[in-house]
N, C-alpha and C positions, 0 to 999 in steps of 0.2 A: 863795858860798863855793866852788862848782865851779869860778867860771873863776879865782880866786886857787890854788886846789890847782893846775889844768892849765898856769897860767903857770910856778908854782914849779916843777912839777915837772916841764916842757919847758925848762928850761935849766938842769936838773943835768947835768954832765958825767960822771957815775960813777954808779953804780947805788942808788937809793935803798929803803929796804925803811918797809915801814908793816906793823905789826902789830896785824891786828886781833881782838878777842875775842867771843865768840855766844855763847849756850846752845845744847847739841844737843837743843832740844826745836820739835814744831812753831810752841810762843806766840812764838818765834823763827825764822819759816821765811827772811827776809831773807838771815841770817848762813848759813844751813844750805845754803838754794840758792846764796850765792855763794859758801863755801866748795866745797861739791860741783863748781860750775862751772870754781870756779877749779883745782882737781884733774882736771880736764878738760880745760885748757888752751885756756878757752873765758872766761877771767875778767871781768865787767862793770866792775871797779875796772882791770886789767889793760890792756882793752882803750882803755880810756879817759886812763887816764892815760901810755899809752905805754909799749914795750921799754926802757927804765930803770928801772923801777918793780917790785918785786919785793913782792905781798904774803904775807903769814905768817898764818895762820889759829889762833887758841886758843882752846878751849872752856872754857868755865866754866858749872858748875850753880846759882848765886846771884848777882844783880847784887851785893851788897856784896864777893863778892872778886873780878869782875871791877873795881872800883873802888877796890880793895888793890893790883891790877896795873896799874891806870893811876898811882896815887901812887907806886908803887914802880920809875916807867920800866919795866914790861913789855909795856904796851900801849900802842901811839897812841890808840888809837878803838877803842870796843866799842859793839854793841847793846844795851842793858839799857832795865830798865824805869823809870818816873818817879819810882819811892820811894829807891832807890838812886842815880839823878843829880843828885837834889835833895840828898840827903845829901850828897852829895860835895861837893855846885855850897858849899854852906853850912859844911861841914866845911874847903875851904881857902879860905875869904871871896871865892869865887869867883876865885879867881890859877889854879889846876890841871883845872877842870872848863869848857866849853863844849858846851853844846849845837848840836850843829849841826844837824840835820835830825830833823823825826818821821819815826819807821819804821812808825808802821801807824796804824788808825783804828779804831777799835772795841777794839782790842785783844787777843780772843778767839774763835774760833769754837770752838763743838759739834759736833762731824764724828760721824757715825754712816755705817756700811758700807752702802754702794748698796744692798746688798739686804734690809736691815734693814727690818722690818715699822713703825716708828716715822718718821714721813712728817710728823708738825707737832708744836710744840709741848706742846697737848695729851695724846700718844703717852705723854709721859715720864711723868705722874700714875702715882703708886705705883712705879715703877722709881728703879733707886738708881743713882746717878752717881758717877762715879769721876774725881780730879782729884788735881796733884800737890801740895804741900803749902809752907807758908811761901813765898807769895808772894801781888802784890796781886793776881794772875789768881783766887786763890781765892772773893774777894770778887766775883765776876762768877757761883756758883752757889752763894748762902745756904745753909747746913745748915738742914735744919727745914720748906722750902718744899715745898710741893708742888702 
């Protein structure tokens, strides 16, 4: 798919724009460092696809309405998660949704502060974990476990 985007888009004559959608959360660091980057004028999309290429950056807090903005022409391509691309891939019999690349592997990490006394696993027994809410990241730390 890279080198069909780099052909297309080395012989547009006029500047093209791709717009693409993230969440501004770290289960989304992809979208968040190449936005940032590309506010840097440092872009990975940018640098790749060549000075006719102009990308657009838009966040959204829920993959179902970044996936309202890809039905509705606002977006080319967004990061989202697998519950709401499946939705979509089946919502337009597949004519409007492709997947094109995975963006991560695991899905999730648990980040604690460098200097945080909590070093394994184990650590967390009886402490309470805080996480954000309606999505499938959530099902990655059980209520109730400990």
């Amino acid at each position: 798919m890279e080198c069909f985007l780099l052909s297309h888009f080395a012989a547009a004559q006029e500047k093209t724009t791709i717009r693409f959608g993230h969440f501004p959360n770290i289960t989304h660091a992809q979208g968040v460092i190449a936005h940032a980057l590309s506010r840097q004028g440092k872009g990975w999309f940018e640098q790749r696809l060549g000075p006719n290429v102009e990308i657009q950056w838009f966040t959204y807090n829920a993959g179902p309405s970044a996936m309202e903005a890809i039905f509705a022409g606002s977006l080319d391509a967004t990061y989202v998660g697998p519950g709401p691309a499946l939705n979509a891939y089946f919502k337009s019999n597949g004519e409007e949704v492709r997947v094109i690349s995975g963006a991560t592997n695991g899905g999730a990490a648990l980040v604690v502060k460098a200097d945080s006394p909590i070093k394994s696993p184990a650590d967390f027994r009886g402490k309470k974990i805080a996480h954000h809410r309606s999505s499938a990241t959530r099902r990655t730390f059980p209520a109730g476990r400990g």
